[in-house]
Each structure stands twice: as C-alpha cells, then as structure tokens.
C-alpha positions in Angstrom: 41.1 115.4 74.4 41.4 119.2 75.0 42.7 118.1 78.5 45.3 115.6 77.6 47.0 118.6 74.7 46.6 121.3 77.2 48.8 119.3 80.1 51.0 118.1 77.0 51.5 121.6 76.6 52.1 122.4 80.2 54.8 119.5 80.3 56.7 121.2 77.1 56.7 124.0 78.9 58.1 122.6 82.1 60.4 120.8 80.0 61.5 124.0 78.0 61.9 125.6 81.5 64.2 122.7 83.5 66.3 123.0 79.9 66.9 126.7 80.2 67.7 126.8 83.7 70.2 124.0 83.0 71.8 126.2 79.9 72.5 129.3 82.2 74.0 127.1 84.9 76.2 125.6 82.7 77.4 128.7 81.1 78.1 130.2 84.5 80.1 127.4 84.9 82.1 127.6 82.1 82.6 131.1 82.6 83.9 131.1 86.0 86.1 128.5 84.6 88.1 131.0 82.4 89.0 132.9 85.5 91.5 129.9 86.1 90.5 127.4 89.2 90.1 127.8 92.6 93.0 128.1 95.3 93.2 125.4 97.7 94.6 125.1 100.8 96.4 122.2 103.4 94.3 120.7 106.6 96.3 119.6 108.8 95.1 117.1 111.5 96.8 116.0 114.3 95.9 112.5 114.8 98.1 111.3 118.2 96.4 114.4 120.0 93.0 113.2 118.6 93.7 110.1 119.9 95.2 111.1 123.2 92.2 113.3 124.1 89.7 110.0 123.3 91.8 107.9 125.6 91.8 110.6 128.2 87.7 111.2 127.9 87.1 107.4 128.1 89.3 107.3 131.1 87.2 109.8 133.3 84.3 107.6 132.5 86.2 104.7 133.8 88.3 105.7 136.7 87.7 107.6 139.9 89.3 111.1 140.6 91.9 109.5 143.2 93.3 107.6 140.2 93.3 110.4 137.8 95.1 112.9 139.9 97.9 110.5 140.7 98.0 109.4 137.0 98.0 113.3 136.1 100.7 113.7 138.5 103.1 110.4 137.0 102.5 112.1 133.2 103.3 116.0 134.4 106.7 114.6 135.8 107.2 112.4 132.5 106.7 115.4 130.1 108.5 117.6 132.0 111.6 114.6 132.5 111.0 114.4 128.5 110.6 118.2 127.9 114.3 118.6 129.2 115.6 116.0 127.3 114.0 117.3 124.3 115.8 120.9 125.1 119.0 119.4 125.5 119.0 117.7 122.5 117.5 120.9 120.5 120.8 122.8 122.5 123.0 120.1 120.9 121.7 120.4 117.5 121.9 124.4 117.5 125.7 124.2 118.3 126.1 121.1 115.7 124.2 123.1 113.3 121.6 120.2 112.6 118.5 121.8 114.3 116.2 120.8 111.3 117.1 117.1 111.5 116.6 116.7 115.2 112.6 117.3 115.6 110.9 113.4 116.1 109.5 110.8 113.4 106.3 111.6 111.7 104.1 109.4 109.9 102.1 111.4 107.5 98.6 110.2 106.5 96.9 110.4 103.1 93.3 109.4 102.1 92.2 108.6 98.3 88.9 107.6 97.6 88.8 107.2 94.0 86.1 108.4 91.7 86.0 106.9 88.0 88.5 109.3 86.6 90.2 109.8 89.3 90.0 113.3 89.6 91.3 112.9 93.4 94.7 113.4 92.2 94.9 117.0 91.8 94.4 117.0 95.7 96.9 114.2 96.2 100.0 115.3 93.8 99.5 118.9 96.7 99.5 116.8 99.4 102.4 114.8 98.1 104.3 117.9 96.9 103.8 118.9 100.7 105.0 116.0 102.2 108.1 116.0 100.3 109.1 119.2 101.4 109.6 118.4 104.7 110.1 114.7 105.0 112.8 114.1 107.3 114.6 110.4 107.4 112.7 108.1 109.8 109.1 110.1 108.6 106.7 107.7 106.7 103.8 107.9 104.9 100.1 106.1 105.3 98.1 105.9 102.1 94.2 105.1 102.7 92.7 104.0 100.1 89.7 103.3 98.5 89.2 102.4 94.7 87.2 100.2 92.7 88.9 101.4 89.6 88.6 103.9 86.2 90.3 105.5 84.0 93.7 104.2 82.7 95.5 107.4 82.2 94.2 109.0 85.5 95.0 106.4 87.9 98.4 106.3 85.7 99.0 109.8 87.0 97.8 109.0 90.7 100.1 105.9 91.1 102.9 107.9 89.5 102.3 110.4 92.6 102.8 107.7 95.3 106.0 106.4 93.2 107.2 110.0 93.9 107.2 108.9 97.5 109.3 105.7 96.6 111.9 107.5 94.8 112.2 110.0 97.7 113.1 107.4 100.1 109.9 107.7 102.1 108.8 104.3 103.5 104.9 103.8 102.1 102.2 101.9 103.6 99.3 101.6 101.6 96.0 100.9 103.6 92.9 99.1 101.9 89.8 98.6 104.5 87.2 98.5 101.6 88.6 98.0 98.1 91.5 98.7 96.1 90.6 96.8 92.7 91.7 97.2 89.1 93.3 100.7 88.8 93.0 101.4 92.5 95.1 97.9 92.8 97.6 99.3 90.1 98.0 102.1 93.1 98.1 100.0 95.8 101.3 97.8 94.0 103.2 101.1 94.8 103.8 100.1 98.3 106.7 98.7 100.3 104.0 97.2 102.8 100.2 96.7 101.1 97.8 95.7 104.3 94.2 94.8 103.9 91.0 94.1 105.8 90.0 90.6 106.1 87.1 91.6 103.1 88.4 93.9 101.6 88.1 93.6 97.7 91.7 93.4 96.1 92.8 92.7 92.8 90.9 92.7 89.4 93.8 92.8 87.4 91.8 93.5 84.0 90.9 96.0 81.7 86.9 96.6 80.4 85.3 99.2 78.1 81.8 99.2 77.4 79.2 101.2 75.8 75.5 101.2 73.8 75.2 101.7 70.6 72.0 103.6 69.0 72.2 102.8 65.6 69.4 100.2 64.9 67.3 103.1 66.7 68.1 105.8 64.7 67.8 104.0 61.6 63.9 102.8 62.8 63.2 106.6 62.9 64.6 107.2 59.6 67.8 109.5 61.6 71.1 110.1 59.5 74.2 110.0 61.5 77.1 111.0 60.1 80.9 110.9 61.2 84.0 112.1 60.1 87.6 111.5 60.6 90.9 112.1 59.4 92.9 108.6 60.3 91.7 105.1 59.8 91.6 104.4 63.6 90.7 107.9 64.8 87.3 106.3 66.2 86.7 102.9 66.2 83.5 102.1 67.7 81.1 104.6 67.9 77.5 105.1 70.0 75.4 106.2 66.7 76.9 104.9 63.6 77.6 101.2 62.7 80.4 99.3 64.3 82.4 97.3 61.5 84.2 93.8 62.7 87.1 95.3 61.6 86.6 98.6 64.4 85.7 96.0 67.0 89.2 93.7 66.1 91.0 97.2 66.5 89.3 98.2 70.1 89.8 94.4 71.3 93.6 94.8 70.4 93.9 98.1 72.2 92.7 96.5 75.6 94.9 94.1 75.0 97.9 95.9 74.7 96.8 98.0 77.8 96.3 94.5 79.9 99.7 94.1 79.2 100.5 97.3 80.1 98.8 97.0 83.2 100.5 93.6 84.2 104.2 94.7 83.2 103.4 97.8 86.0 102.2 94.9 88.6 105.0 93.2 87.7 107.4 95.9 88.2 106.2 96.4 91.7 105.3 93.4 93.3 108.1 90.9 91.2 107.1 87.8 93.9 103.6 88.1 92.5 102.2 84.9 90.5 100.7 87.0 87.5 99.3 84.9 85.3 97.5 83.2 88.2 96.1 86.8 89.1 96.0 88.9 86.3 92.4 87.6 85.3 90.0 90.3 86.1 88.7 88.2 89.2 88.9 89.7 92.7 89.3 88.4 96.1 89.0 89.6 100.1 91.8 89.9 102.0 92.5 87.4 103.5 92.3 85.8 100.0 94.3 88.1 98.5 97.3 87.7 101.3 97.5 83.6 100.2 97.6 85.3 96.8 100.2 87.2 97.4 98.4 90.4 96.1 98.7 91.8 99.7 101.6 91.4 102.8 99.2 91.4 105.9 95.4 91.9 107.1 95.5 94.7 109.3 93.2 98.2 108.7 94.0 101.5 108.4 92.9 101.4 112.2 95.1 99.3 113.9 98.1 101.3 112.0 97.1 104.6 113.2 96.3 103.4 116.8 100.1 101.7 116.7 102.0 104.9 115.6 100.5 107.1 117.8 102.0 105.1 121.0 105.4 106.8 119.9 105.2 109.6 117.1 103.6 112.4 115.7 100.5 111.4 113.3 99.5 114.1 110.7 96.3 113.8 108.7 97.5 115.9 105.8 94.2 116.9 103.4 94.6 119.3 100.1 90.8 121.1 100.1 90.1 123.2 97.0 87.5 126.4 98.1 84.7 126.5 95.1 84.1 129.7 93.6 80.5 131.2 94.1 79.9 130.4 90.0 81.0 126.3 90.9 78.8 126.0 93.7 75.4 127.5 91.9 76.3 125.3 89.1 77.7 122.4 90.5 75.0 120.0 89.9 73.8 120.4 86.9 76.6 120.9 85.1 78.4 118.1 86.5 75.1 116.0 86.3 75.5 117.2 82.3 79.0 116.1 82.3 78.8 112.7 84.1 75.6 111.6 82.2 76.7 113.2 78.4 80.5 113.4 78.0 81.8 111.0 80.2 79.7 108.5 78.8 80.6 109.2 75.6 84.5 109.4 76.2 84.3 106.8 78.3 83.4 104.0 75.2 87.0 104.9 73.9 88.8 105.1 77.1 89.6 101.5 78.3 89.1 101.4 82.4 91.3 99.7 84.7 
C-alpha cells in the first residue's frame, strides 16, 4: 500500500512537472508572438538546369567519352549560334525600348500541401504576389497540389489566391498526383487545365462538421457547466452542455447553406460539370474523375515539368518563413496544445470542406 501512494505520488509529480514545462513554453510562445511574426524570404529553384544536369550525369554513365566530346562539341556551337541570336534580339529591343518584354517564357511552379486550416496560404498569397510582379505574357503558372480538405474560410482565402492568377491573365495548370478533395478540389476548380494521376483522389464535393459531446459525463460526476451568450444562435452545439433539437436543426441548416455555397463556386468554375451527379461527398481516382468530368487529363506533375523544360525556363518558386528562436523552443508543445485543445474545439463550429 505504502508502495502504490508513494509512486502515485511520484506520477503527480511527474505530471505537475510535464504541466509546468508546457506552461513556460507556451508563454514564450505567446510572447515572441507580440514582437510581430517572422520575416520570410523567396527560394528560388531552377528546375530546367536541375534537370539538364540529371540528363547530363545519366549520360556519362551511358555513353563513352568519344560520344560525349563530339556531343559537347554540337551543343557549344548551338549555344553560342543561340547566344547571338539572343544578343541580337536584346540589341533590337534596347533601340525599340521593349527590353523587359523580350527575355523567354517561364513557367513558374507552386506547391501546396494543405494542412486542415490551411495555413499554407500565407506562403502561397507571397509567392503569388511574386509571381505577379513579373509575369510577362507567354509565362505560366504550375500549381502542385495536395489537399484532402479543411476549413471553409481558409481554403476560401487560398483559392481566392490562385483566382488572382486568373484575373491577371496568367494561364494555370493545377497538378494533383495524390489528392485534391473537398476544399483542396474547391482549389483545384480554379484552373484553366486540372490534370490528375491515374489514382489520385478527386472530388468530395461535401461539407462535414463533427464533434464529441461530454455532457452525459460531466453530469455522472456531478460537474456544472455553464454557458453564456448574447444572441440566440451565438453557439449552437456545444462539447459540455446539452445540445437541444432545435441547435442541431440550426447547425444542419448552416452546412447546408455552405454545400450550396460550395457547389455555386464549382459551378462558377467548371460550368460543363454535372453537379448534382458530383456534388455528393463521394470521391473518385483519376481516371474516374476525368469520365466525370471533375478533371481534363491524367498526366502528373512529372510529366509537365519534364515537357516544359525541353523549351523554357522552369522556376520552383518557394515563400520560407525563418522561426524566431522563442517559435522553435516552443514549437511543439504549444502547437501540440493548440492542435489537440483549440482547434478541436473551434473546429465543432467551423463546417470543413
């Protein structure tokens, strides 16, 4: 008996320890916070010289040197041949005063992988914003993406990014090699072309909110919870108190309206589409999907790369935000704290897409 309270008592204090440590590191967090967020910065790959430097290294594993020095020799006299043409053009556009416009198609590339609320897009409206500052006409843009879904308002915000992209006058190609379902489809609609894997996951045109409720368990310890609110629909249903027919009838109306929502923006985008055939929370691989109509041709992200690099510039173009010293020390817990806690919570009031 003495042995089981004294390692109870080492456990609390364990316990009483892990809780501290947890405290401290979320209140570094929160106070490097108030010194406003972290800078980021552009990476900027260049994916055709990537590519070119794999094809060369997998060529001196495959030809002798009596090939490669007269190959060497053809490609010297091509780049120089094209190096003067490239001058005289550049002389031609000084004296026309249309230097700017003269410099060769690009074809920018973008990768989202989508987290539940879609916090990706503070990266993706910089890289967007940096893309449109230098678009030139006959420059595209490739969007990889990969997203089962989340948050309504947030992956509102990240498709409104790519639409930024339409309205420019950029050509987009939107990429799905894994998944692009529910709000990471309601991207993916932005496209002028939509290409998918043979399985990837499309679709899931639906909307879903879930959450436990606590109530019966508080009330079999004899726990009080109370709740208050100004506004008959401030909360509807709650994790601790009792959830009334009425808050339920309320909650099922709001996903409602925002599956409507949701298939009016579909709609908008991809106006060939079959909706009501679609737009019933079921998903389907790509191959599927292009019968559908949900996608316009199975290809990956791959094969487009590969293609544009046989005659333009390919940029991987990457926003990276530098943590702070205080984000890093804290990172874990407090964001273990967050995803568990809050989200959770918020989440049972937030319909998901």
């Amino acid at each position: 008996m003495e042995f089981i309270y004294e390692y109870g008592l080492f456990l609390a204090k364990i316990a009483t320890f892990v809780v501290a440590v947890i405290a401290v590191l979320i209140v570094v967090k929160s106070a490097g916070g108030k010194h406003g967020s972290a800078k980021g910065e552009l990476e900027i790959t260049n994916l055709t010289e990537r590519h070119k430097g794999n094809v060369e290294l997998m060529e001196h594993h495959l030809h002798d040197q009596t090939y490669l020095k007269a190959r060497d020799k053809a490609e010297k006299k091509a780049e120089k041949e094209k190096s003067k043409a490239r001058e005289k053009t550049v002389k031609k556009a000084v004296k026309e005063g249309a230097l700017e416009e003269s410099r060769e198609p690009h074809l920018f590339v973008l990768d989202f992988n989508g987290s539940i609320d879609a916090k990706e897009v503070m990266s993706l409206r910089e890289e967007v914003t940096a893309i449109l500052a230098v678009a030139k006409e006959g420059d595209e843009v490739l969007l990889r993406l990969e997203s089962g879904g989340g948050m309504v308002h947030g992956y509102g915000l990240a498709a409104s990014q790519l639409d930024r992209i339409k309205n420019a006058g950029i050509p987009l190609t939107i990429s799905v090699d894994k998944v692009a379902a529910s709000g990471g489809y309601m991207m993916a609609c932005i496209a002028d072309k939509l290409v998918s894997a043979p399985f990837a996951i499309v679709g899931s045109i639906g909307v879903i909110a879930q959450l436990p409720n606590f109530n019966k368990l508080l009330k079999r310890h004899d726990i009080e919870f109370e709740q208050l609110t100004a506004g008959e629909y401030k909360r509807t249903l709650t994790m601790f108190g009792e959830n009334t027919e009425k808050a339920r009838d309320k909650f099922k109306q709001e996903l409602e309206e925002t599956h409507v929502l949701f298939k009016d923006f579909i709609r908008e985008h991809r106006p060939a589409l079959e909706l009501e055939k679609v737009a019933t929370g079921e998903h389907w691989f790509g191959t599927q999907a292009l019968d559908l109509g949900l996608v316009d041709e199975i290809k990956t992200s791959d094969d487009i790369v590969v293609e544009a690099c046989k005659d333009r510039a390919v940029l991987s173009i990457r926003y990276v935000q530098k943590k702070k010293l205080a984000d890093r020390i804290s990172g874990v817990a407090g964001d273990a704290a967050d995803n568990v806690l809050m989200k959770w919570i918020s989440r049972g009031q937030r319909p998901i897409v």
